[in-house]
C-alpha positions in Angstrom: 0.0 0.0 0.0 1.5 3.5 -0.9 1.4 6.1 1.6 -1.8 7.9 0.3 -3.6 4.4 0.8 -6.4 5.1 3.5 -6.7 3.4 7.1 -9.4 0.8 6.6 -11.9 1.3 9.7 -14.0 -2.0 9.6 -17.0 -2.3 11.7 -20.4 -4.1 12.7 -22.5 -6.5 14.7 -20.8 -9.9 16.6 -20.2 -12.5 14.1 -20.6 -10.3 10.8 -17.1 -10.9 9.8 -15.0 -8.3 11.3 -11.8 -9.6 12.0 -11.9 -12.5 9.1 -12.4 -10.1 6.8 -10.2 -7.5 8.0 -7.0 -10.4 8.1 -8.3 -11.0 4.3 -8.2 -7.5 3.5 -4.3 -6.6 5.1 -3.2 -9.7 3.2 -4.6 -8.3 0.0 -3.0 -5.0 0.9 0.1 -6.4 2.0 -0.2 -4.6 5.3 -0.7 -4.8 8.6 -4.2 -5.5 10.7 -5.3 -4.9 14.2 -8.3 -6.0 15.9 -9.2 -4.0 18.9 -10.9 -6.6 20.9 -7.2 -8.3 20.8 -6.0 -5.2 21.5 -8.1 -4.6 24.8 -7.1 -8.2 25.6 -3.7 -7.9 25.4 -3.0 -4.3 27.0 -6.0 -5.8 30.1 -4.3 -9.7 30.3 -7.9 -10.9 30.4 -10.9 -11.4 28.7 -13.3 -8.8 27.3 -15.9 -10.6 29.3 -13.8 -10.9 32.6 -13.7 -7.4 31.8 -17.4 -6.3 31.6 -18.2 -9.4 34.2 -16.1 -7.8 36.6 -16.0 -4.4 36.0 -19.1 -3.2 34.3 -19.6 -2.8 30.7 -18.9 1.4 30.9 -15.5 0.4 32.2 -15.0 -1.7 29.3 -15.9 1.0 27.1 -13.3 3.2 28.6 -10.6 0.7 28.3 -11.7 0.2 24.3 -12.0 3.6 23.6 -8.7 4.4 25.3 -7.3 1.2 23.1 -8.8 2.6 20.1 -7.3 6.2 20.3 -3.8 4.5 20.8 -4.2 2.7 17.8 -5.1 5.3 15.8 -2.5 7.8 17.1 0.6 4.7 17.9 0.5 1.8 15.0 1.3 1.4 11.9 -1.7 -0.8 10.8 -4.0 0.2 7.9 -6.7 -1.8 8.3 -8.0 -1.9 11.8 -11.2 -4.4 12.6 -13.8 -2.7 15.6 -14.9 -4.6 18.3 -19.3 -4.9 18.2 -20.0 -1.8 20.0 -17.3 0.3 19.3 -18.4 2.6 16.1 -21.7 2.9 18.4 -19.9 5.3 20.5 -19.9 9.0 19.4 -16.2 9.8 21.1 -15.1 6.6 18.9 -16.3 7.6 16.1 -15.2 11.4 16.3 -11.7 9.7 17.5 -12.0 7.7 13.6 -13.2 10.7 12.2 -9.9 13.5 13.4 -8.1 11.3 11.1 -8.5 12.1 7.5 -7.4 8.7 6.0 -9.5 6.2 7.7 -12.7 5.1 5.7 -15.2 3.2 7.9 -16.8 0.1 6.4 -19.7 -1.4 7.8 -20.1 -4.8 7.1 -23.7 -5.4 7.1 -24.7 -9.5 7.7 -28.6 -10.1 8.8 -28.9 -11.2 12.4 -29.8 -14.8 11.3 -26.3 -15.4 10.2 -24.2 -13.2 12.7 -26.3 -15.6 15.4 -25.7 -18.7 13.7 -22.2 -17.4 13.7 -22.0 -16.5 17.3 -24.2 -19.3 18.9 -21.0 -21.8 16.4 -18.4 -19.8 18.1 -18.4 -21.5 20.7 -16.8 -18.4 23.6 -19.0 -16.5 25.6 -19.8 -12.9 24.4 -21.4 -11.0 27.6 -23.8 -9.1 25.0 -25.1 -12.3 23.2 -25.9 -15.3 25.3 -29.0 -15.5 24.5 -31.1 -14.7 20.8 -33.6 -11.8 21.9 -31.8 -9.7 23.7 -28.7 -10.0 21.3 -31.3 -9.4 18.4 -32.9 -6.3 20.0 -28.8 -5.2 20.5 -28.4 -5.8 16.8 -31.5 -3.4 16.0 -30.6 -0.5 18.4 -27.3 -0.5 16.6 -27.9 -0.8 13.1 -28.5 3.4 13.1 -24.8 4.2 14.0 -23.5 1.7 12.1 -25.5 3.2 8.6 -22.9 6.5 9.5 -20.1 4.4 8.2 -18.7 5.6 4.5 -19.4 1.9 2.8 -21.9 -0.2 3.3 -20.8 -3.6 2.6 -23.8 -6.4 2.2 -22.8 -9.9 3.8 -24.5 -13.1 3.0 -23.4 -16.8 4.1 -22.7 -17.5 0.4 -19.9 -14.8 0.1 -16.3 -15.8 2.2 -14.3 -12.9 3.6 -12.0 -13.3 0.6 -14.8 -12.0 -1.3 -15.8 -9.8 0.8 -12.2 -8.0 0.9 -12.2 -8.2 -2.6 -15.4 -5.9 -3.3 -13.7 -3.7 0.0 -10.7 -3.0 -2.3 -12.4 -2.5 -5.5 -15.1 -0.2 -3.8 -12.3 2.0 -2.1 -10.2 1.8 -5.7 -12.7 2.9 -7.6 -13.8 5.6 -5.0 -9.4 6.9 -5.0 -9.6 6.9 -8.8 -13.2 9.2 -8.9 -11.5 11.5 -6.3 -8.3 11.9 -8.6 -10.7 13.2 -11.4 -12.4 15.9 -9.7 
């Protein structure tokens, strides 16, 4: 990726594809990727849910947000995959937003598939154990995640190969447009 390349901000609900399609994406690239949730885990030596079980969800948020801002101001990684609720946040998403050269992707799957996805997981997320409440989750969110630039539709037929595929060509063809005018 040349140096005019933008920072690839990928978010939306558990279990759309996040992470799987951001690795897919930096390998395309030939850059690096960083998932936040790793991120949170590694700075915190436990898990997001030790985290939220034992300290309350708003102190998660803190720690995330805090995690996010570093990444965005400290690595070197161009494509950088959210955690569920992060692009929910406003501070998040103004923190995205000071930096010209990220484009947000939102990687829109139905709920049926990100809860087939998440009940085959197989690890506990504190926001999803059970298929209502994670459902009504997935509704309340779907507003902030429509702010993201691209709007990337997921279906269980498409594999994140694909899907980073049409992520490239989309933000390709938006760099060429933006050379013209």
């Amino acid at each position: 990726m040349n140096a005019r390349a933008p920072r690839i901000v990928i978010t939306g609900f558990m279990g759309a594809g996040k992470t799987t399609v951001a690795r897919a994406l930096a390998a395309r690239l030939g850059c690096t990727m960083l998932d936040t949730d790793d991120s949170v885990v590694a700075r915190e030596g436990r898990s997001i849910a030790a985290i939220i079980e034992g300290e309350g969800e708003a102190r998660f948020r803190e720690i995330e947000a805090a995690v996010l801002r570093d990444v965005l101001e400290r690595t070197e990684a161009r494509v950088i995959a959210l955690g569920g609720g992060a692009w929910t946040l406003a501070e998040n998403r103004a923190a995205i937003a000071t930096h010209d050269d990220c484009v947000t992707v939102w990687l829109n799957a139905p709920f049926a598939l990100c809860w087939q996805r998440i009940a085959h997981a197989g690890h506990a997320r504190p926001r999803a154990r059970d298929r209502d409440p994670a459902h009504a989750l997935y509704t309340a969110r779907r507003a902030a995640y429509e702010l993201a630039t691209l709007h990337v539709q997921i279906n269980e037929d498409q594999d994140a190969e694909d899907t980073a595929a049409e992520i490239e060509s989309i933000i390709e063809r938006q760099r060429v447009a933006e050379k013209r005018t």
